[in-house]
Residue, then its C-alpha position, 0 to 999 in steps of 0.5 A: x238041767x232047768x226044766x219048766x215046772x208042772x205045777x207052772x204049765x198047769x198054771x199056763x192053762x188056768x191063766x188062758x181058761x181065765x183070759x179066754x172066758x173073762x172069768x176070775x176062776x178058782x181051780x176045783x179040782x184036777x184029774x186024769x193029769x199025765x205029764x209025759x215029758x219035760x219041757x226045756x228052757x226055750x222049746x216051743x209048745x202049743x196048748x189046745x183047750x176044749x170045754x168039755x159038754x158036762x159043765x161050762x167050767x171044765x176043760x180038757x187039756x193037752x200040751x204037744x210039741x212035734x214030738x207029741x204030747x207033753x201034758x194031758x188033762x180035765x181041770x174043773x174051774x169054780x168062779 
């Protein structure tokens, strides 16, 4: 049974952080990472970003579907 990645649905969030800031940005770490459910070839999602206040590169981040939350998680970007 195919299912989307986690690894490519953390990359999903680096590649809209980086478009959305301009920035060519390196990931610095990760945490409080929780993959809830898989996605399915063809299932429709929705991604939310949020900087987080401490720093300008981190970022809380959630993948959802109308069943509720897929991905939740704080990445740390470095330029």
């Amino acid at each position: 049974m195919p299912i989307l990645p986690g690894i490519a649905q953390l990359d999903m969030v680096h590649e809209i952080i980086e478009h959305s800031t301009g920035l060519n940005l390196r990931l610095r770490r990760l945490s409080r990472v929780r993959f809830k459910r898989n996605i399915m070839p063809d299932q429709s999602f929705d991604i939310v970003i949020t900087p987080l206040e401490q720093s300008a590169l981190s970022f809380s981040f959630r993948i959802t579907d109308r069943d509720g939350l897929i991905l939740s998680g704080i990445m740390d970007l470095e330029e």
